[in-house]
C-alpha positions in Angstrom: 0.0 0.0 0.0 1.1 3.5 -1.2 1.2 6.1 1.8 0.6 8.5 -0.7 -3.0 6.8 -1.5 -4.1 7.3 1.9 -3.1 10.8 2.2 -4.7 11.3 -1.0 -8.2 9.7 0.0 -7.6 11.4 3.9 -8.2 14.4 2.3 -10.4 13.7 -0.3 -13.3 12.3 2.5 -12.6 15.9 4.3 -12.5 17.5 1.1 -15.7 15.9 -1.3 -14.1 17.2 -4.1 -11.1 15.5 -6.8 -9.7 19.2 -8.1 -9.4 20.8 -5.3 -7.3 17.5 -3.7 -5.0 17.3 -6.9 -4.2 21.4 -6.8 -3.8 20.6 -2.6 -0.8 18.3 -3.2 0.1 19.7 -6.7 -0.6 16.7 -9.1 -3.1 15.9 -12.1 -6.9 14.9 -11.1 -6.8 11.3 -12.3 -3.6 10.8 -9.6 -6.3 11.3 -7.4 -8.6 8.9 -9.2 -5.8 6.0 -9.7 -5.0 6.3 -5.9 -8.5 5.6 -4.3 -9.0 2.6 -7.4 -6.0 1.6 -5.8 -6.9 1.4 -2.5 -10.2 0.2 -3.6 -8.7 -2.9 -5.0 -6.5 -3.3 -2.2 -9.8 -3.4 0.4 -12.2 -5.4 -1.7 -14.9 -2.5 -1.4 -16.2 0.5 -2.5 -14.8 3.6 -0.8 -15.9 6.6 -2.7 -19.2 6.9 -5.0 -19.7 10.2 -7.6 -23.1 11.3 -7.3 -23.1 13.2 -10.9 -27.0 13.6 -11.2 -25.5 16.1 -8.1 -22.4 16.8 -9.0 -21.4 15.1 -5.3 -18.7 12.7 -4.2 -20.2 10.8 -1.5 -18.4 8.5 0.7 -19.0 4.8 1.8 -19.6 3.1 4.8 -16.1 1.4 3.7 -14.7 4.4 3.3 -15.3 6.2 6.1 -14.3 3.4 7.8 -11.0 3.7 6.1 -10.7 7.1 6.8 -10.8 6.8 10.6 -8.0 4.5 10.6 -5.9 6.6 7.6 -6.2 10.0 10.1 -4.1 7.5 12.6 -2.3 6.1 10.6 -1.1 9.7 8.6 -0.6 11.1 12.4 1.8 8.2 13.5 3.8 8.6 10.3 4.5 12.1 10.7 5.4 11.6 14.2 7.7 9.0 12.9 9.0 11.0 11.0 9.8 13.9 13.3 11.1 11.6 15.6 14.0 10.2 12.9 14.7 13.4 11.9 15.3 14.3 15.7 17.3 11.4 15.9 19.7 12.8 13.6 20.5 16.3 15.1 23.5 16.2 16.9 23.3 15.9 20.6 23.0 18.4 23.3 25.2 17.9 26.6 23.2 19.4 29.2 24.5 20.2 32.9 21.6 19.9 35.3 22.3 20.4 39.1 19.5 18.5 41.1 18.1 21.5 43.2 18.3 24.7 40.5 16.8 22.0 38.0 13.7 21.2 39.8 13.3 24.8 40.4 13.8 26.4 37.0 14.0 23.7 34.3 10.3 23.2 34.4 9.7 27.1 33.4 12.0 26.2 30.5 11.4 22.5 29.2 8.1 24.1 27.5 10.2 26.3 25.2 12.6 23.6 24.6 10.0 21.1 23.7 9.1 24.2 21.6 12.5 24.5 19.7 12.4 20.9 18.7 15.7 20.4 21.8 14.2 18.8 24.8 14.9 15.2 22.8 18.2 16.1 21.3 19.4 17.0 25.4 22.0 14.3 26.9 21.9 15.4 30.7 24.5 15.1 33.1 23.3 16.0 36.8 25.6 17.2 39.3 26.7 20.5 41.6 27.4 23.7 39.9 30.8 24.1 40.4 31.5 20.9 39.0 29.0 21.6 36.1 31.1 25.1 35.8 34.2 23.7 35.2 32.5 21.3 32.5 31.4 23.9 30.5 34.2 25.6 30.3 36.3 22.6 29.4 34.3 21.4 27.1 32.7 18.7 28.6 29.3 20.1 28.5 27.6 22.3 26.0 25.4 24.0 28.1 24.5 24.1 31.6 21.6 25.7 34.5 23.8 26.3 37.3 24.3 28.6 40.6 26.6 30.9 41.5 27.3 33.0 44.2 28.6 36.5 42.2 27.8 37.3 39.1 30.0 35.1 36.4 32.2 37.5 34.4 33.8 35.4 31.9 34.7 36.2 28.4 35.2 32.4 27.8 31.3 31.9 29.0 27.8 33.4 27.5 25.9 34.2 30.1 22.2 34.8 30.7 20.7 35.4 34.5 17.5 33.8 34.8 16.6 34.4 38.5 17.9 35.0 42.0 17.3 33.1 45.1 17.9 33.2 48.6 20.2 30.9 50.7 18.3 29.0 53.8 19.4 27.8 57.2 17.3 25.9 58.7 17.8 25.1 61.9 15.5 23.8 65.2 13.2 26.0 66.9 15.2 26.1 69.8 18.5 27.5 67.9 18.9 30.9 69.2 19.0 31.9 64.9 15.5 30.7 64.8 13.7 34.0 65.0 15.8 36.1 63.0 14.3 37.0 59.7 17.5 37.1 58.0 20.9 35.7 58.7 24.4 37.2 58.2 26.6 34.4 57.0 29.1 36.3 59.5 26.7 35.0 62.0 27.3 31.4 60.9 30.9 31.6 61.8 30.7 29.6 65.0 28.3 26.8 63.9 28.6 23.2 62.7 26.6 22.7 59.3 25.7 19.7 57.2 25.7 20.8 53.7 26.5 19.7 50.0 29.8 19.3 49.1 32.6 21.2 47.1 30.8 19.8 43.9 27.9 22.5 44.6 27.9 26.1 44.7 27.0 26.5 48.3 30.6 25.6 50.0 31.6 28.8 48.0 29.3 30.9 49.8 30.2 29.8 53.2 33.7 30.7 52.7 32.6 33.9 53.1 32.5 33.4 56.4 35.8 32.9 58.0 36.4 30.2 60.6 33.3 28.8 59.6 32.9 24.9 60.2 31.3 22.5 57.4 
């Protein structure tokens, strides 16, 4: 079976008319005609009859039949298609870091998805600074990542998408617990469990010196 046939009678059925299919996909009226004789001989039935006392093109039972199955079957081959020719594009090494994906890459996989790139991405997941030094070694393409001071790097492009906060948290009986807001010179006498050097936030707590991770 020709593709072409059922893409052909698809939109014949939604069209009712044999000229205006043939000027659609740019070929001669009895192309039209051969294809649904075609697929006519292939099914054993009737698909299409020409009501010329009306000048109507009426469809069968048969072939509306067919047509139901030919709108699937037209809409899994153009996804197949899309997919291959995705499949082809070069790949995209993507740095990820765990917590700054889960909080920005959602706002952004909708725009990828957009831009044909979400299926071309080959993540790697790990801490900012490690991610960092990827990029600029070459080992990733591209990567969401945290930093604590703005990156000035002629090596880099750069584009700020958002700022956030650092937390503490600590129990309800700390005596930081009812501050709104925490110096990290404050933090210089306590004992932290944090990420480690991989991740942006051991960079930030250098700021404060004598501080204990």
């Amino acid at each position: 079976m020709n593709t072409k046939d059922l893409a052909y009678f698809k939109a014949l059925v939604e069209k009712r008319n044999y000229t205006v299919v043939a000027k659609a996909f740019n070929v001669s009226q009895p192309t039209i005609t051969q294809a649904v004789k075609r697929l006519e001989r292939e099914f054993e039935d009737d698909l299409v009859y020409v009501d010329r006392a009306h000048n109507r093109t009426e469809i069968t039972r048969s072939g509306l039949l067919l047509y139901e199955k030919a709108s699937t079957i037209t809409a899994n081959l153009n996804l197949a298609h899309q997919e291959i020719e995705n499949a082809k594009l070069s790949r995209i090494r993507f740095g990820l870091p765990p917590i700054i994906g889960s909080l920005y890459f959602p706002s952004l996989a909708g725009q990828l998805l957009k831009e044909g790139l979400l299926q071309r991405l080959d993540v790697t997941e790990t801490g900012s600074g490690d991610l960092l030094e990827a990029v600029k070694n070459g080992k990733v393409d591209i990567a969401l990542l945290a930093s604590v001071l703005p990156l000035h790097d002629s090596s880099l492009n750069v584009r700020h998408i958002g700022s956030r906060p650092f937390v503490i948290v600590v129990s309800c009986q700390h005596r930081l617990a009812n501050q709104g807001s925490v110096y990290f010179k404050e933090l210089a006498d306590e004992e932290f469990i944090m990420l480690n050097r991989r991740f942006v936030h051991p960079k930030a707590f250098k700021a404060s010196a004598g501080l204990r991770v």
